[in-house]
C-alpha positions in Angstrom: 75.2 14.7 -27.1 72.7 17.6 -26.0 71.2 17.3 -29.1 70.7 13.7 -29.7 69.4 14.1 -25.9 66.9 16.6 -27.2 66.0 14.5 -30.5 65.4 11.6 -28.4 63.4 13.7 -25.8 61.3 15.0 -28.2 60.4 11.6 -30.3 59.3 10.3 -26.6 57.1 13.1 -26.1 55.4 12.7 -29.8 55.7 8.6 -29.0 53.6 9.6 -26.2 51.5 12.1 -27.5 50.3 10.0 -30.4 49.7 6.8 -28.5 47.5 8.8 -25.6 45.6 10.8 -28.8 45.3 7.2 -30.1 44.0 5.8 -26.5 42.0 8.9 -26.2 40.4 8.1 -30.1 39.5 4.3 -29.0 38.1 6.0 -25.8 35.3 8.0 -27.8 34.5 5.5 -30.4 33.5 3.3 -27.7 31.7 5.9 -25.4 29.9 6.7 -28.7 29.4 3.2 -29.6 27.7 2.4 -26.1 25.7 5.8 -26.6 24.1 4.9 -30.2 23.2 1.7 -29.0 21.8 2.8 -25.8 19.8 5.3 -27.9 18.9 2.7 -30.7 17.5 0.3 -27.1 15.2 3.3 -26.0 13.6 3.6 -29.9 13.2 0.3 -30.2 11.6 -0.4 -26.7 9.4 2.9 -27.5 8.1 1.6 -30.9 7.6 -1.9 -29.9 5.7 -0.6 -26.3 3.4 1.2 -29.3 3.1 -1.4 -31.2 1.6 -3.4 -28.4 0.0 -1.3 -26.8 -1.8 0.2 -30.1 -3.0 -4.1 -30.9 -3.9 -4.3 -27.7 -7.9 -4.0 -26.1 -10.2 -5.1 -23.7 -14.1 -6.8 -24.0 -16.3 -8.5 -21.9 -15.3 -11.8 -20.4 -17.2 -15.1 -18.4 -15.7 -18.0 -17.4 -17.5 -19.8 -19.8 -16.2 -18.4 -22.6 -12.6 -19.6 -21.5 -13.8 -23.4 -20.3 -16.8 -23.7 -22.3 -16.3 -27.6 -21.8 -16.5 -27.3 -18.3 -19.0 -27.1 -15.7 -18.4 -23.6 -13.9 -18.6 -23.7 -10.0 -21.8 -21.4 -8.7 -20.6 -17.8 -8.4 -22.0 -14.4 -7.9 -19.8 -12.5 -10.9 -19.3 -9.1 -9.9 -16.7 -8.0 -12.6 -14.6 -9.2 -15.3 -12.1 -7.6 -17.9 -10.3 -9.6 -20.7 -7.2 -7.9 -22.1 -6.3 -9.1 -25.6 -2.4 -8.4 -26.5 -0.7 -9.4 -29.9 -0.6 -11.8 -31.3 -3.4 -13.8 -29.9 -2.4 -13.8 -26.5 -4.8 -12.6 -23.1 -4.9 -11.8 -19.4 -8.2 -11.9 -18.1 -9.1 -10.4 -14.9 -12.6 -11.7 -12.4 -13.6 -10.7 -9.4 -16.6 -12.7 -8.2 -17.9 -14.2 -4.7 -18.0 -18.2 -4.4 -17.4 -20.7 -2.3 -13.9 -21.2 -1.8 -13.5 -25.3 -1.7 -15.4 -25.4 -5.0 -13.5 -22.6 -6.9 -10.0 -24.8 -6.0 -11.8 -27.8 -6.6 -13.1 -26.9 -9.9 -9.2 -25.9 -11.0 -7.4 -28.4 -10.0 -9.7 -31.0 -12.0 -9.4 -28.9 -15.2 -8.2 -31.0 -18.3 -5.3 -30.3 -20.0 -4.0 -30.8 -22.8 -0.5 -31.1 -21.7 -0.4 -32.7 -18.6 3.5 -32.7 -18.5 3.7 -29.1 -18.2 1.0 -28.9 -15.9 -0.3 -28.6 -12.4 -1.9 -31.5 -11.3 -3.9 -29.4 -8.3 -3.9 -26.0 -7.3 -1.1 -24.9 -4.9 -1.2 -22.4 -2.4 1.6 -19.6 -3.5 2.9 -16.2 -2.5 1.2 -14.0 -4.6 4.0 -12.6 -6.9 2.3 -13.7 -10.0 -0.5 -11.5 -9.7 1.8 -8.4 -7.9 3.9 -8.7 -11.3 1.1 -8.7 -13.7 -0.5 -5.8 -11.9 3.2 -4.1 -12.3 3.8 -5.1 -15.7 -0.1 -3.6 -16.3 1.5 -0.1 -14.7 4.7 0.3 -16.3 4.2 -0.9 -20.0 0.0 -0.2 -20.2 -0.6 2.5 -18.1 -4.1 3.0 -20.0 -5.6 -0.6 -19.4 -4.8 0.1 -15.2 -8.1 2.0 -14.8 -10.1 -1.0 -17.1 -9.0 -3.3 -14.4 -9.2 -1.2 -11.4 -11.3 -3.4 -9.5 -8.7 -6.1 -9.5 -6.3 -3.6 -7.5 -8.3 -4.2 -4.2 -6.2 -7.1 -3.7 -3.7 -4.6 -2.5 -5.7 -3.5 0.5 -7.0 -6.6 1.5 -6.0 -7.3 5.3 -6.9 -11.6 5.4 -5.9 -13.0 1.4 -5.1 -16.1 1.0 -2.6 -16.7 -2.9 -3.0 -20.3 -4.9 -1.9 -20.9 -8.7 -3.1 -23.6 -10.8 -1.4 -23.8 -14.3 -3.1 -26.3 -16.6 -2.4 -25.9 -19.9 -2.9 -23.4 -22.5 -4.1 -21.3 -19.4 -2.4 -20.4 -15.6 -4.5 -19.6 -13.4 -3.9 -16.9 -10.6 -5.9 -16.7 -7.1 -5.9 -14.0 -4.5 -9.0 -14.9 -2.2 -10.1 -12.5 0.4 -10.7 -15.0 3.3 -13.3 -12.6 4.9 -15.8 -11.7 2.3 -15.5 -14.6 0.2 -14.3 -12.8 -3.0 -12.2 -14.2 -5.7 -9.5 -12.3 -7.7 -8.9 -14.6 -10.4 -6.5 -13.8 -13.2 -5.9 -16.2 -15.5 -3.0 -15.9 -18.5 -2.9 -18.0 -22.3 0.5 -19.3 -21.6 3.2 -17.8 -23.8 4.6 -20.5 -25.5 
C-alpha cells in the first residue's frame, strides 16, 4: 500500500509539474507575443512619423491663394506659414491685424461646397482645436514648431477670444487677441 501511495504521489507531483511547465509555456508565448507586437507598433509608428515628416514642407501662403473666389476682408498681414503634409493635405497658419466683425463676417459667408457638413456661421469655441494642432505640431513635427513660432503667442495672450468656422473642404480656426486686434487664423483641408 506504501508503494502504490508513493506511485500515486509521485504521478501527482509530475501531473503537476507538467501542467504548471505547460501554464508557465502559454505564459511566455504570450508575454513574448505582446512584446513583438509592441516592438513591431514602435517601428511602424517610427517609419510612418518619417515618412511624413520627410513629404512634408512649408512655403509662403495668402489668403488669397486659399479663397481666390472670394473677396478678402482688409487686413494688415504680418505672417503666414503653409504646411503641406502627404498626400495633398495642409495646415496653414496667419497672423495678421483686422477688424474683428469683418474677419467673422467674411467666414461665416464663405461658400461651400457641402453645405451639410458645414457651419452655417462662425461659432465662438474653446480653443482646443488650435491647442491640439499646436501639440500635434510638437510631438510628431518637432522641426516645423520653429517655422510657425509666431503662431505660439496665442499661448501668452492675457484677453483671446476662440471661434471656428468649418465650411467645406476647409475648417477654419480663430484665436483673436481682443486687445491688439490680431488674428491667429489656422485653417485645415479637411481630411476626408
Amino acid at each position: 500500500m506504501k508503494t502504490q501511495t508513493n506511485i500515486i504521489l509521485t504521478i501527482l507531483i509530475i501531473f503537476c509539474s507538467c501542467q504548471r511547465a505547460k501554464n508557465k509555456g502559454k505564459e511566455l508565448i504570450e508575454k513574448s507575443k505582446t512584446e513583438i507586437a509592441d516592438v513591431s507598433k514602435k517601428a511602424w509608428k517610427k517609419s510612418v512619423n518619417f515618412a511624413f515628416n520627410s513629404f512634408s514642407s512649408t512655403e509662403n501662403v495668402t489668403l488669397k491663394d486659399i479663397y481666390s473666389d472670394e473677396i478678402i476682408p482688409e487686413m494688415d498681414e504680418i505672417k503666414s506659414v503653409q504646411i503641406n503634409f502627404p498626400p495633398n493635405f495642409y495646415s496653414c497658419y496667419f497672423r495678421y491685424k483686422t477688424d474683428k466683425a469683418g474677419i467673422i463676417k467674411f467666414l461665416s459667408e464663405l461658400k461651400t461646397i457641402q453645405p451639410e457638413i458645414s457651419d452655417s456661421e462662425i461659432k465662438k469655441s474653446d480653443g482646443n482645436e488650435l491647442k491640439k494642432n499646436l501639440e500635434f505640431i510638437e510631438r510628431e513635427m518637432p522641426d516645423f514648431k520653429k517655422e510657425i513660432s509666431f503662431f505660439y503667442n496665442i499661448e501668452n495672450i492675457e484677453k483671446i477670444e476662440f471661434y471656428r468656422c468649418n465650411k467645406y473642404p476647409n475648417a477654419n480656426y480663430l484665436a483673436i487677441d481682443v486687445d491688439k486686434g490680431i488674428v491667429y487664423h489656422l485653417i485645415e483641408k479637411y481630411w476626408n
